[in-house]
C-alpha positions as CSV (number, residue, x, y, z in Angstrom):
1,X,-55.2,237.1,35.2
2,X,-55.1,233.4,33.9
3,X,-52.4,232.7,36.4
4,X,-55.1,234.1,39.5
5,X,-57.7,232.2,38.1
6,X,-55.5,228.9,37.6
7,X,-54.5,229.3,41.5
8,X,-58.0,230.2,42.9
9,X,-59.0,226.7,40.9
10,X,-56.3,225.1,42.3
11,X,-57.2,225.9,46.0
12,X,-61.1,224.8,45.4
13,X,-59.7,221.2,43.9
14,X,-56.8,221.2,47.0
15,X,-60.0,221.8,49.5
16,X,-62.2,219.5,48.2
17,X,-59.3,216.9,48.2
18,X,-58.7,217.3,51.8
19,X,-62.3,218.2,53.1
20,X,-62.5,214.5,54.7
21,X,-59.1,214.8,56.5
22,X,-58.2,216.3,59.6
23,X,-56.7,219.7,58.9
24,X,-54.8,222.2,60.5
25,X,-56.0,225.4,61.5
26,X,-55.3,227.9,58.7
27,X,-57.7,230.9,60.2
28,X,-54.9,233.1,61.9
29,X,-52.5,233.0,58.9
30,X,-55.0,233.7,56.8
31,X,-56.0,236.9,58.5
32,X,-52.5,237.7,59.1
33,X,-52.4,237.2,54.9
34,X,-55.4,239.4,54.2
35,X,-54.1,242.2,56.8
36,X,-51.0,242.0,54.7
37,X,-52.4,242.7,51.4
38,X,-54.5,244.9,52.6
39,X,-51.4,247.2,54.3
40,X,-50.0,246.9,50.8
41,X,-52.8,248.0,48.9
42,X,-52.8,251.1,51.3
43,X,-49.0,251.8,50.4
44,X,-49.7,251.3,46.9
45,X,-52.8,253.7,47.0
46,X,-50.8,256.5,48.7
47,X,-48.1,255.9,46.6
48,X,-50.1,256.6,43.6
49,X,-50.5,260.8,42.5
50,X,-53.1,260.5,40.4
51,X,-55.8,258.3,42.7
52,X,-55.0,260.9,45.6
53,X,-55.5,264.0,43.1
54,X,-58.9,262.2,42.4
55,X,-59.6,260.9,45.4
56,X,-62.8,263.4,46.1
57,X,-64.1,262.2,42.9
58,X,-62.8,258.3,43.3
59,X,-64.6,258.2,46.9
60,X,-67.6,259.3,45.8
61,X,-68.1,256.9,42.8
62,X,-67.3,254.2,45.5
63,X,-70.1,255.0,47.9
64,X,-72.5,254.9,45.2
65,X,-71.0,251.5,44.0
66,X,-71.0,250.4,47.6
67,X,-74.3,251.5,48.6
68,X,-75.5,249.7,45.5
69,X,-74.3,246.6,45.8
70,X,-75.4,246.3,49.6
71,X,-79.0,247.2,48.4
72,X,-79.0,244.7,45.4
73,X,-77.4,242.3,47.9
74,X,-80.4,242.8,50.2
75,X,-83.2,242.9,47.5
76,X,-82.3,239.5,45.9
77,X,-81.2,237.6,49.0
78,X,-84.8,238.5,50.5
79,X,-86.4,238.0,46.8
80,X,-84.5,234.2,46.8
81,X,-85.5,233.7,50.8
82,X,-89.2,234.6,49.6
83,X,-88.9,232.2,46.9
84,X,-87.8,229.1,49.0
85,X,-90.3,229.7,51.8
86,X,-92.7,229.5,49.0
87,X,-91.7,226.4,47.9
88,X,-91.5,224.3,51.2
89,X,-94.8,225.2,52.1
């Protein structure tokens, strides 16, 4: 997990290095990247017995989750918009 965290800080310090400069366009192999490891997540979760066994279970759990964090998303970016209108007036 170190290692993950050591390359993610790596990026931010190579991007902030190279904000100024021209730069070439990294958008389409990044989404080709993302698709990637998405595809293999997919072969990895139907690969796996016990996720698909509990998968009725798994999916529910993961609405809730989802739903929740969409809903606290909402609530506090609106609470935080509130709070900065109120402050520039």
């Amino acid at each position: 997990m170190l290692i993950v965290i050591g390359i993610l800080f790596l990026g931010v310090i190579t991007g902030f290095i190279i904000q100024k400069r021209k730069t070439l366009k990294v958008n389409l192999p990044i989404m080709g990247l993302i698709c990637s490891l998405l595809f293999i997540l997919g072969v990895e979760v139907g690969e796996n017995k016990s996720i698909l066994q509990n998968f009725n279970t798994l999916g529910i759990e993961a609405i809730v989750i989802t739903i929740g964090a969409v809903i606290g998303s909402i609530l506090f970016a609106w609470l935080l918009w509130s709070f900065i209108q109120k402050n520039q007036n």
